[in-house]
N, CA, C and O atoms as a GROMACS GRO file, in nm:
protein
  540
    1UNK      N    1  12.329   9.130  12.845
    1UNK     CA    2  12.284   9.023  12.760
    1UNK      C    3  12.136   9.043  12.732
    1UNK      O    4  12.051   9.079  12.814
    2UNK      N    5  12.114   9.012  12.588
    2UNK     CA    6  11.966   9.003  12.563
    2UNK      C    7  11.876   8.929  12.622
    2UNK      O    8  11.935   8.849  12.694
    3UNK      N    9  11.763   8.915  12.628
    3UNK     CA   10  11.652   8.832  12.662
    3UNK      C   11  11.617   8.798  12.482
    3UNK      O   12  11.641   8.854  12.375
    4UNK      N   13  11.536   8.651  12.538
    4UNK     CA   14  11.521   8.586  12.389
    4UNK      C   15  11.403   8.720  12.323
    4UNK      O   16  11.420   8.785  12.219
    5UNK      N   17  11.314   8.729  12.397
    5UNK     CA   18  11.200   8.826  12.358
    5UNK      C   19  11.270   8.975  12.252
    5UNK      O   20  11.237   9.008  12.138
    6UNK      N   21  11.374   9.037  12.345
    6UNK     CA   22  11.442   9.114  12.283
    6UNK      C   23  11.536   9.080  12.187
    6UNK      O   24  11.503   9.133  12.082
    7UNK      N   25  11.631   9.020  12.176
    7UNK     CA   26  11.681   8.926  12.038
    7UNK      C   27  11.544   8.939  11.937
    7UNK      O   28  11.550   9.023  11.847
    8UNK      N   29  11.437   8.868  11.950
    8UNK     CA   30  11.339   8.863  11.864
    8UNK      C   31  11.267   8.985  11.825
    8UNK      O   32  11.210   8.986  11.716
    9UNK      N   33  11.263   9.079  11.894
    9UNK     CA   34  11.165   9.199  11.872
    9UNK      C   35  11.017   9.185  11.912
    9UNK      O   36  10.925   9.256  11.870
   10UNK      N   37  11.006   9.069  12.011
   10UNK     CA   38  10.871   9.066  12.045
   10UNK      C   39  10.853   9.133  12.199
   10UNK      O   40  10.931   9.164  12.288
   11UNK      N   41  10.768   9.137  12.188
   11UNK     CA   42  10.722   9.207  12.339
   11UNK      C   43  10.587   9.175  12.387
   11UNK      O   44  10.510   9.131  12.301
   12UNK      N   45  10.537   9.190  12.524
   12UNK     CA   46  10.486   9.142  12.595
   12UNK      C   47  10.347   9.238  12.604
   12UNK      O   48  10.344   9.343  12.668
   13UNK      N   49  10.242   9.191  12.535
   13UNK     CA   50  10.117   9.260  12.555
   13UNK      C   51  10.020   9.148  12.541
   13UNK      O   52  10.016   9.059  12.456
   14UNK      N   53   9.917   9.177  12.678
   14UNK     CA   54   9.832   9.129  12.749
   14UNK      C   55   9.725   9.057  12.639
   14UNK      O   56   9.682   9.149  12.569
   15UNK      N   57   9.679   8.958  12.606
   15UNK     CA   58   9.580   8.920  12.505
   15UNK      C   59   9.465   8.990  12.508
   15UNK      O   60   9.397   8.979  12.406
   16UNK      N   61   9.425   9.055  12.590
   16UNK     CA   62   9.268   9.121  12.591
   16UNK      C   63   9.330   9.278  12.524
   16UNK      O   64   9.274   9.337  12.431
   17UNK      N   65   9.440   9.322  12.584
   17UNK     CA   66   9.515   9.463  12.527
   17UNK      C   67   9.502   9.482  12.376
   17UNK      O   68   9.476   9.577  12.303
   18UNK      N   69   9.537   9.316  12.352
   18UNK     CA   70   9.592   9.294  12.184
   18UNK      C   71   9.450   9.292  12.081
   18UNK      O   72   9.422   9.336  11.970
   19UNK      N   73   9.374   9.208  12.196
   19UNK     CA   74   9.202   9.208  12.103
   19UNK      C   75   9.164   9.342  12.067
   19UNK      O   76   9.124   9.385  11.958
   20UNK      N   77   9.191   9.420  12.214
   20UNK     CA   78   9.125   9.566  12.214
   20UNK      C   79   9.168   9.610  12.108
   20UNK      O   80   9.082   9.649  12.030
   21UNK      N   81   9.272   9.619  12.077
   21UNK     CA   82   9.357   9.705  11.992
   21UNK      C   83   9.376   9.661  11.794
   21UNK      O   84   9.406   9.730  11.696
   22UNK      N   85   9.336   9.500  11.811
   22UNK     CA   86   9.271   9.471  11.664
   22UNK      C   87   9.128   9.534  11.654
   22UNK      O   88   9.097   9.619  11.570
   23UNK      N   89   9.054   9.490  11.737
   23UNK     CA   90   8.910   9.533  11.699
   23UNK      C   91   8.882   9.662  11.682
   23UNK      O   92   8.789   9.687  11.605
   24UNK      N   93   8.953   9.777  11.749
   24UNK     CA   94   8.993   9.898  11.739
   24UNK      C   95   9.005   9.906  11.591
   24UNK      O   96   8.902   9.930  11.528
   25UNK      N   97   9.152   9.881  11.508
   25UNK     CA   98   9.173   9.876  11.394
   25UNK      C   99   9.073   9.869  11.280
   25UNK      O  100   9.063   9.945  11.184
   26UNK      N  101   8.996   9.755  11.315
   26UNK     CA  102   8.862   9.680  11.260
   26UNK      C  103   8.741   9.823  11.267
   26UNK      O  104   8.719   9.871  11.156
   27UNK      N  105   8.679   9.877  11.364
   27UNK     CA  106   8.614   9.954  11.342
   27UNK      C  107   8.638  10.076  11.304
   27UNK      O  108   8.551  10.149  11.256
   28UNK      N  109   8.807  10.121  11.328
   28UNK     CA  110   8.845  10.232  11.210
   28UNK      C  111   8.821  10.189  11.111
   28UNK      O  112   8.737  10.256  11.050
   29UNK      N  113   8.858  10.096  11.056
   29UNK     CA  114   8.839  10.047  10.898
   29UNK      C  115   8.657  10.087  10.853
   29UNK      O  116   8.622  10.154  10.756
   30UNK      N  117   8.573  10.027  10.950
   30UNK     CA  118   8.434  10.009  10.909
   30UNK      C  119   8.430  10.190  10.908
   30UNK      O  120   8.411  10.255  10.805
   31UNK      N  121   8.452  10.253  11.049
   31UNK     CA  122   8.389  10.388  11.044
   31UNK      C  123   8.437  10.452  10.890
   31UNK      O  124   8.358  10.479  10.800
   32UNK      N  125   8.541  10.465  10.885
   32UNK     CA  126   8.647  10.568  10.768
   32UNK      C  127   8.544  10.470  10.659
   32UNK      O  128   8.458  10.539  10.604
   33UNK      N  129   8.542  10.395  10.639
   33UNK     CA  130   8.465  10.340  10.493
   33UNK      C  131   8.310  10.382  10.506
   33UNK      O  132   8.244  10.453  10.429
   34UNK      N  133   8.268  10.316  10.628
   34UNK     CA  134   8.113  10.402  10.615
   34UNK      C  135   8.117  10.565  10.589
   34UNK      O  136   8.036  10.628  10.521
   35UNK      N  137   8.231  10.617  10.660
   35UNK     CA  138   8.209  10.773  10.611
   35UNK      C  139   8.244  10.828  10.490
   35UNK      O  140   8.182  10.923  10.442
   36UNK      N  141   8.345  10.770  10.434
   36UNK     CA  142   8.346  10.802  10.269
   36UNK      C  143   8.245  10.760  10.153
   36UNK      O  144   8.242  10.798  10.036
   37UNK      N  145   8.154  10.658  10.230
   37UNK     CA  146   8.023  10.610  10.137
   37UNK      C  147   7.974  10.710  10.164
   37UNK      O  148   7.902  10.730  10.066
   38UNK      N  149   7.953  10.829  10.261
   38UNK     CA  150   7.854  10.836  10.284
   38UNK      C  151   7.737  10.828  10.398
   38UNK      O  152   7.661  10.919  10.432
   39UNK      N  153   7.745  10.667  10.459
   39UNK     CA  154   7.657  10.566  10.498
   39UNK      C  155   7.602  10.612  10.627
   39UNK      O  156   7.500  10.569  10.682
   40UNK      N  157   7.688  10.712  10.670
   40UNK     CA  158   7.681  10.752  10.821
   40UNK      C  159   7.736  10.685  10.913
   40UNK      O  160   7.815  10.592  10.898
   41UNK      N  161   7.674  10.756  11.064
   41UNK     CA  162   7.850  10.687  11.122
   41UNK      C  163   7.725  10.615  11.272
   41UNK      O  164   7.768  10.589  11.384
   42UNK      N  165   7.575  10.597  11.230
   42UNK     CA  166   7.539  10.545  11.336
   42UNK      C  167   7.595  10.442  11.383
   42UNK      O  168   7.691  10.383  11.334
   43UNK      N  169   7.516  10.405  11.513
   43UNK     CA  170   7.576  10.297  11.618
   43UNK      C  171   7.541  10.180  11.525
   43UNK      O  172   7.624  10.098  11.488
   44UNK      N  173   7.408  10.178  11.490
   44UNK     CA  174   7.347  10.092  11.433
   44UNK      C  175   7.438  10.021  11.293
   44UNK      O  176   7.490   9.911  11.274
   45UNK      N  177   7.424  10.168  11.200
   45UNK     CA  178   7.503  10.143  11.102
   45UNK      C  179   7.640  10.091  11.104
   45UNK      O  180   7.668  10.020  11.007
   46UNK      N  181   7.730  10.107  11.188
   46UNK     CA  182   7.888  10.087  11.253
   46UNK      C  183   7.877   9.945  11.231
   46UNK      O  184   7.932   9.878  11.145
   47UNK      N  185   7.789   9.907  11.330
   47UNK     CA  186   7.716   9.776  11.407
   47UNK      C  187   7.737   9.643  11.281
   47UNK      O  188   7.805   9.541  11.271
   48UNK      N  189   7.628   9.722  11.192
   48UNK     CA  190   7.550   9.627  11.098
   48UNK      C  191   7.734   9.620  11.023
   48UNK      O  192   7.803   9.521  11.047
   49UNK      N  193   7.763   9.681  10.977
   49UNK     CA  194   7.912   9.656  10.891
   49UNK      C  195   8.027   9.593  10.936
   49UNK      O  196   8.103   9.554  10.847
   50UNK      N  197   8.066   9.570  11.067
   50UNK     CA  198   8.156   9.571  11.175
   50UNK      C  199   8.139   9.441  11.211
   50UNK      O  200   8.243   9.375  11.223
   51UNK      N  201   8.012   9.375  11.238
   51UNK     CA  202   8.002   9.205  11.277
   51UNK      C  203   8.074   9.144  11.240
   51UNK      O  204   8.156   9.081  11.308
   52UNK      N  205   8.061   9.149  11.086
   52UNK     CA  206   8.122   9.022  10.991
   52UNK      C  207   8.274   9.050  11.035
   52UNK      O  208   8.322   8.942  11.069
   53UNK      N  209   8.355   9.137  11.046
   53UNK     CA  210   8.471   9.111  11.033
   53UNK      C  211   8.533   9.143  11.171
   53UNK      O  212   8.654   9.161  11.185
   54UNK      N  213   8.431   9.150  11.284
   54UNK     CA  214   8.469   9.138  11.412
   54UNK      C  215   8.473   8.976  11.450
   54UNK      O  216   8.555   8.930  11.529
   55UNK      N  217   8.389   8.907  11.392
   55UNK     CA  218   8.393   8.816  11.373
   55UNK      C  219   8.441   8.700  11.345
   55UNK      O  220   8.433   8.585  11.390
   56UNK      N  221   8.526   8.793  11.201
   56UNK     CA  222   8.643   8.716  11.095
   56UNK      C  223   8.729   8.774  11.205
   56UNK      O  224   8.773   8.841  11.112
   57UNK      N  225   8.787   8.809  11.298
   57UNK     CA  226   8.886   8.858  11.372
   57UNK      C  227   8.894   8.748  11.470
   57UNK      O  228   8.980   8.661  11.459
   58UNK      N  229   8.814   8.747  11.560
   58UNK     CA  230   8.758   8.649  11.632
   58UNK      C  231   8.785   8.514  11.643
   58UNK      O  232   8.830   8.438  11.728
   59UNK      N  233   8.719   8.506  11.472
   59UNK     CA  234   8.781   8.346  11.438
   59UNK      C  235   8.959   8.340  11.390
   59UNK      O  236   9.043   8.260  11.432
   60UNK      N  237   8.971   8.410  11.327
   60UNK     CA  238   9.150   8.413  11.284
   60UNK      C  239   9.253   8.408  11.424
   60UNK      O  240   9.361   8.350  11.413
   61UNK      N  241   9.213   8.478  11.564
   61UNK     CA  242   9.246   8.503  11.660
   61UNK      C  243   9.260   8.308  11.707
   61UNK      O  244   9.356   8.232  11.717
   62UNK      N  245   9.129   8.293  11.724
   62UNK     CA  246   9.120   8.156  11.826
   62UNK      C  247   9.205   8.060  11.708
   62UNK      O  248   9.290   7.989  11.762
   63UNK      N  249   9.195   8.041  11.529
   63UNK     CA  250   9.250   7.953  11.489
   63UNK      C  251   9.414   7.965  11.546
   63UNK      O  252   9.478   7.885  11.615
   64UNK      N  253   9.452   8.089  11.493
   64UNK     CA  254   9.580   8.120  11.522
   64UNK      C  255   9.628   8.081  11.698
   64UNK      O  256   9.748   8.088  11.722
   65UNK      N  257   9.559   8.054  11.779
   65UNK     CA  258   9.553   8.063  11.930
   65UNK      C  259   9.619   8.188  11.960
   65UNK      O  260   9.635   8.187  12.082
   66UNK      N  261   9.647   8.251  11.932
   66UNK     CA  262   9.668   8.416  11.954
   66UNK      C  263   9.772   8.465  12.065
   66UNK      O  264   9.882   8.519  12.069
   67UNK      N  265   9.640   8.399  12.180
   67UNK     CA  266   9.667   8.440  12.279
   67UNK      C  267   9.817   8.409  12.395
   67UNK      O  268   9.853   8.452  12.505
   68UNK      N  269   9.876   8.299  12.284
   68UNK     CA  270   9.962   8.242  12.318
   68UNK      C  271  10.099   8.376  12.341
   68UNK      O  272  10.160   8.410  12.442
   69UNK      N  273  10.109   8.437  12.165
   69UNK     CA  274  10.188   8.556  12.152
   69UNK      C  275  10.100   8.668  12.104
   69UNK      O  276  10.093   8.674  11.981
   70UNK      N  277  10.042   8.745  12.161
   70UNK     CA  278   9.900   8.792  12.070
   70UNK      C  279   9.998   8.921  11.987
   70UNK      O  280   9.960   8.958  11.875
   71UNK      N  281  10.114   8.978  12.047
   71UNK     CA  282  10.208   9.092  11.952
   71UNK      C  283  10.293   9.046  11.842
   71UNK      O  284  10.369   9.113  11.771
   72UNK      N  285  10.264   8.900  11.838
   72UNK     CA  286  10.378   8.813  11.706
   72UNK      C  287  10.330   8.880  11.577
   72UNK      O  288  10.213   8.890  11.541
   73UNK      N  289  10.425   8.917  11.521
   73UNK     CA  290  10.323   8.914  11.405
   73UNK      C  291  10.289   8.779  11.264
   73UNK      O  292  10.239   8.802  11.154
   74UNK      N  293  10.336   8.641  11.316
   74UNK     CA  294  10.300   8.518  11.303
   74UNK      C  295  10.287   8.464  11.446
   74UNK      O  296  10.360   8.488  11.543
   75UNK      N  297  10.188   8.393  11.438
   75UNK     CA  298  10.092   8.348  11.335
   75UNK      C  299   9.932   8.470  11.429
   75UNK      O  300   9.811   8.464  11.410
   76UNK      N  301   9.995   8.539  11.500
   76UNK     CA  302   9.871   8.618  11.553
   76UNK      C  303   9.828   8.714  11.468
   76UNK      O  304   9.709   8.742  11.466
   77UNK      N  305   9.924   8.783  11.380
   77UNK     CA  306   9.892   8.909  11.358
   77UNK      C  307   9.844   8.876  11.199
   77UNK      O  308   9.758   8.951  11.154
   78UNK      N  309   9.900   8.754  11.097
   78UNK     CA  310   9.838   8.696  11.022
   78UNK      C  311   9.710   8.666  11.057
   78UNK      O  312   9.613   8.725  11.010
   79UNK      N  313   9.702   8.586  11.131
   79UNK     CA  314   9.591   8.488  11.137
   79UNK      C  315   9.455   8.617  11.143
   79UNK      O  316   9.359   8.613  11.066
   80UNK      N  317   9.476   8.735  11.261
   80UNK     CA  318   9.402   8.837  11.233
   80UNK      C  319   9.357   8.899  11.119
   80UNK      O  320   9.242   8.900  11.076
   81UNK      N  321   9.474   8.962  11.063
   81UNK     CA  322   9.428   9.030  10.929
   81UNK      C  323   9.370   8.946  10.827
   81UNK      O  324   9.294   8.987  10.739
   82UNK      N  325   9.407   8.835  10.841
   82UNK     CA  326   9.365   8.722  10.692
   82UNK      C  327   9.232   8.644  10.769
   82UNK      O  328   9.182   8.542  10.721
   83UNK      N  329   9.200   8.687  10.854
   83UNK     CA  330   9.093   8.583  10.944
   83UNK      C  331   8.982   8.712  10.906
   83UNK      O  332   8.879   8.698  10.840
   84UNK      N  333   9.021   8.812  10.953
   84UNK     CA  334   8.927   8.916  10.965
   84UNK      C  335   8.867   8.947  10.802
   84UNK      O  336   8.746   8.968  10.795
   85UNK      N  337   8.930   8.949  10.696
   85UNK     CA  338   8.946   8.989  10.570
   85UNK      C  339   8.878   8.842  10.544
   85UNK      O  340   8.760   8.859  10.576
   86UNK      N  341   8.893   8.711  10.504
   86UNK     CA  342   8.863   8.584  10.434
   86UNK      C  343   8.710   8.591  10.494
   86UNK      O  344   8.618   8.600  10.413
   87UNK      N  345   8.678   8.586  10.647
   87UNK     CA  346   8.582   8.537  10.716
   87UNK      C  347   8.485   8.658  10.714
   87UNK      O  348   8.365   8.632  10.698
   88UNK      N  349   8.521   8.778  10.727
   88UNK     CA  350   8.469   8.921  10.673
   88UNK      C  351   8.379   8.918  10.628
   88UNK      O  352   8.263   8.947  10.656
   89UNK      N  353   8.477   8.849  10.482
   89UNK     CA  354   8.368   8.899  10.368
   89UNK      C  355   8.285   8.748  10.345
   89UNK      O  356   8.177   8.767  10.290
   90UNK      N  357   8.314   8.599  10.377
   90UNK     CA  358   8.247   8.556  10.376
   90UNK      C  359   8.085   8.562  10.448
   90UNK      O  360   7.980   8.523  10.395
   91UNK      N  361   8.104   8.621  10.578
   91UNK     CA  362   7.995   8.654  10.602
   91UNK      C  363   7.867   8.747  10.615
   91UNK      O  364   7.763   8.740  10.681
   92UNK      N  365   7.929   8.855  10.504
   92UNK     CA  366   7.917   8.912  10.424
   92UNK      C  367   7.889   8.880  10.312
   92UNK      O  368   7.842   8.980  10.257
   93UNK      N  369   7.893   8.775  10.228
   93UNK     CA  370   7.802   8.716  10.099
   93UNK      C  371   7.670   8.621  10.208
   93UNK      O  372   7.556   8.586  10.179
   94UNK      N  373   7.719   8.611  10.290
   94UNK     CA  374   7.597   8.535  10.348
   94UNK      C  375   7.485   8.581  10.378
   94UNK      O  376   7.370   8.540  10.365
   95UNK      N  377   7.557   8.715  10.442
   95UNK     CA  378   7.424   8.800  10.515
   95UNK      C  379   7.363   8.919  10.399
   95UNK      O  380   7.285   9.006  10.435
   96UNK      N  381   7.414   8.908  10.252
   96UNK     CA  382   7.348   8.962  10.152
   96UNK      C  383   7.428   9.110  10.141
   96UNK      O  384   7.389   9.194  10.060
   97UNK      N  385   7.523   9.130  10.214
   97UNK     CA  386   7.619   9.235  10.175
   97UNK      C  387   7.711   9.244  10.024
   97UNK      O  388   7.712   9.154   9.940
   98UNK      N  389   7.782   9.366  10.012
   98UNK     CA  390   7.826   9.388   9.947
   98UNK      C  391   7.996   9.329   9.959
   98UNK      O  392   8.057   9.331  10.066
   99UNK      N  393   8.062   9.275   9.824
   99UNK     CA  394   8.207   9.231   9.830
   99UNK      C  395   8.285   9.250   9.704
   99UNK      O  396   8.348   9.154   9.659
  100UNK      N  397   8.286   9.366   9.642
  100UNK     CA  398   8.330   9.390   9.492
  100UNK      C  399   8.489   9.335   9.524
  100UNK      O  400   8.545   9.307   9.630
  101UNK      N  401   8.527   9.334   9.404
  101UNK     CA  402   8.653   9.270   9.476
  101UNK      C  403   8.758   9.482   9.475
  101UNK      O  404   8.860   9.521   9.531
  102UNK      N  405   8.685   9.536   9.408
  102UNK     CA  406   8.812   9.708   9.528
  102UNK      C  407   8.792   9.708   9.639
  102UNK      O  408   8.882   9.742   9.716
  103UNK      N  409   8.627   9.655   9.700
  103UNK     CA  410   8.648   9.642   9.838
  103UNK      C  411   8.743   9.539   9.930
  103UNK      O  412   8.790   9.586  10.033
  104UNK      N  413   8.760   9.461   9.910
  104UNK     CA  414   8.794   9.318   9.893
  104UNK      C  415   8.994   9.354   9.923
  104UNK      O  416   9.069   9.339  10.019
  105UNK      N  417   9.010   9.410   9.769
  105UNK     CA  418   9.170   9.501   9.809
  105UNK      C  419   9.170   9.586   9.890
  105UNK      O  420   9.279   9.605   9.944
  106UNK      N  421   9.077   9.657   9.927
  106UNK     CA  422   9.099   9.817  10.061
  106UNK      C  423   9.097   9.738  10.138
  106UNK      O  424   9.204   9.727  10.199
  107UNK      N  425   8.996   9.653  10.178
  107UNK     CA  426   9.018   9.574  10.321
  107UNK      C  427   9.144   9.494  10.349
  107UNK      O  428   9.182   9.486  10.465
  108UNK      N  429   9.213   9.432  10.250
  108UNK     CA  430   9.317   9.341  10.284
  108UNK      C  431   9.463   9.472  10.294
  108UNK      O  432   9.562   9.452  10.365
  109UNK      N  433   9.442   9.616  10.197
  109UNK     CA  434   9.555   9.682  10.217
  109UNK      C  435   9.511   9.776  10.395
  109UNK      O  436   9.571   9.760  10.501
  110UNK      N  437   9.436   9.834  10.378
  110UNK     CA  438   9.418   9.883  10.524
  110UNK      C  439   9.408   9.774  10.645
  110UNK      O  440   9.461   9.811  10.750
  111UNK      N  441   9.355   9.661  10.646
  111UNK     CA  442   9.384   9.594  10.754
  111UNK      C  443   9.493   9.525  10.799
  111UNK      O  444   9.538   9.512  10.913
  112UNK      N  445   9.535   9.476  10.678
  112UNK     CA  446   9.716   9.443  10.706
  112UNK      C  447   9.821   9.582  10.754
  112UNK      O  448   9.909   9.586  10.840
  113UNK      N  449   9.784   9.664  10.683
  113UNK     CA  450   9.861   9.779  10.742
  113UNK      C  451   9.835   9.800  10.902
  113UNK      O  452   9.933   9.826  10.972
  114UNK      N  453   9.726   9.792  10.952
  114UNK     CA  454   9.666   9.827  11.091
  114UNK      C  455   9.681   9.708  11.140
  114UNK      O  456   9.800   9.716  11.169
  115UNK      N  457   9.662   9.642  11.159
  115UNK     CA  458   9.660   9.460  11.220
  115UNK      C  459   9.808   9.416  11.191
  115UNK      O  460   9.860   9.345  11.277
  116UNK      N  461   9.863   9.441  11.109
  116UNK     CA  462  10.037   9.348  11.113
  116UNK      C  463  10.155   9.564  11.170
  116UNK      O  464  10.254   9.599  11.234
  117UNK      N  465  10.087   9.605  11.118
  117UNK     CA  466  10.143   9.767  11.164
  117UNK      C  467  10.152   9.816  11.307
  117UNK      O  468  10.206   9.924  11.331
  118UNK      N  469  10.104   9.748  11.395
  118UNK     CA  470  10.085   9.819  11.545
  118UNK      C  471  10.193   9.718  11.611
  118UNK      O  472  10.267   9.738  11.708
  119UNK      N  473  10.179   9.596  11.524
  119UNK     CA  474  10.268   9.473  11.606
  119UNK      C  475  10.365   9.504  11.552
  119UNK      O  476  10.454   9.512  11.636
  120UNK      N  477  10.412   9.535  11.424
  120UNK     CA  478  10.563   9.603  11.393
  120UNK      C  479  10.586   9.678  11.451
  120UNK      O  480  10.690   9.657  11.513
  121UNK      N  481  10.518   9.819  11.482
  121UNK     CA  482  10.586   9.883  11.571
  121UNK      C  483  10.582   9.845  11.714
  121UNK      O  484  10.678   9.900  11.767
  122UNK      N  485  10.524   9.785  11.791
  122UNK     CA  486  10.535   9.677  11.902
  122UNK      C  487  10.707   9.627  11.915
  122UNK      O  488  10.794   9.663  11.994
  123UNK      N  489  10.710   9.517  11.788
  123UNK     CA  490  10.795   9.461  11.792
  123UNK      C  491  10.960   9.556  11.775
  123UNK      O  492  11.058   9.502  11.825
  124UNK      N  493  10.978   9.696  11.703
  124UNK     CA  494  11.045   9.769  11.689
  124UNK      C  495  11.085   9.863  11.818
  124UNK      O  496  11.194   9.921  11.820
  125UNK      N  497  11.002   9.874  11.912
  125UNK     CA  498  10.998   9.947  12.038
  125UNK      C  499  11.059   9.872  12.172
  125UNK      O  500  11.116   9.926  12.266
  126UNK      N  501  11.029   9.725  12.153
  126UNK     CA  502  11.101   9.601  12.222
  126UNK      C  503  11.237   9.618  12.152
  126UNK      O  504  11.323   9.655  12.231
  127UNK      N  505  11.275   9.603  12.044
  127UNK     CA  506  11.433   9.658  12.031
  127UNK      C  507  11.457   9.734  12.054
  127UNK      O  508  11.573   9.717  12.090
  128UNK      N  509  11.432   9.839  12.065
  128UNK     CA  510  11.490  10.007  12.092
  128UNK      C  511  11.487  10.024  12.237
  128UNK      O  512  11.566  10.099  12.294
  129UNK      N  513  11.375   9.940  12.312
  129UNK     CA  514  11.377   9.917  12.440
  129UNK      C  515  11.509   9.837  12.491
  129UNK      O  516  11.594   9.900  12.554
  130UNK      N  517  11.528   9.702  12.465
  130UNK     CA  518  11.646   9.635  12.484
  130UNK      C  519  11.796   9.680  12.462
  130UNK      O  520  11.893   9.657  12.535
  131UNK      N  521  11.788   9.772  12.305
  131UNK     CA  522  11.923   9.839  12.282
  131UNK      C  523  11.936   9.964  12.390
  131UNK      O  524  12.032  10.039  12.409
  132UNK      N  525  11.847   9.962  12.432
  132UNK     CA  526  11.921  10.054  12.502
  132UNK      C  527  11.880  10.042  12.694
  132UNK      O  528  11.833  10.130  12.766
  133UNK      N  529  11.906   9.944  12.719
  133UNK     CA  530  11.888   9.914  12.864
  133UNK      C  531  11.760   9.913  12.910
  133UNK      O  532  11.730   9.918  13.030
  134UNK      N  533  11.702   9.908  12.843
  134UNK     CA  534  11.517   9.917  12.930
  134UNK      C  535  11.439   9.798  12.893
  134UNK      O  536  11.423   9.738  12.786
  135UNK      N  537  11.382   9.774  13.053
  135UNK     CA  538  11.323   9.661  13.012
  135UNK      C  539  11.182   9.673  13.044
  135UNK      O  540  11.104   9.582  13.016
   0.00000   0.00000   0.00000
């Protein structure tokens, strides 16, 4: 017999595992974009680009309470990508950055892919785990 978790395709990862592993996502995004500008790949530079939407992560995380299912991909893995992306770039018009809206689409297609993509396959590995006797 299934477990509800397995029925669902969710699985069990640690909330600090799950932060690690958005914010991860989050600074691939910043590095790979600072390096195709160009911009370089300092600490500093990483730094300065990476706040705002470590930030917008941060906040999408605690609205969503996250930590409750942090591998769901509702309302955790939303609340991330659309927290990280909305709050991003808001603070980013604040702090005098740049927000064309192609940037605006790369960020919402690469971070949804990486931020709702790790919890799909999460959630796909908890079935394949369950179908076949492993728990």
């Amino acid at each position: 017999m299934l477990t509800a978790a397995a029925r669902t395709g969710t699985t069990r990862v640690h909330p600090a595992a799950a932060f690690l592993i958005d914010a991860c996502c989050v600074l691939a995004f910043v590095t790979i974009g600072r390096a195709s500008h160009h911009d370089g790949e300092s600490l500093g530079g990483v730094a300065s680009t990476a706040w705002p939407f470590l930030a917008g992560l941060a906040a999408g995380l605690l609205i969503t309470r996250a930590w409750r299912r942090p591998a769901a991909i509702a309302p955790a893995g939303l609340g991330a990508w659309l927290g990280t992306v909305a709050v991003g770039m808001l603070l980013r018009v604040v702090a005098g950055q740049g927000t064309a809206a192609a940037f605006i689409a790369v960020a919402l297609a690469f971070l949804g892919l990486f931020l709702l993509g790790w919890r799909v396959l999460a959630a796909g590995h908890a079935r394949w785990r369950a179908a076949h006797g492993r728990r």
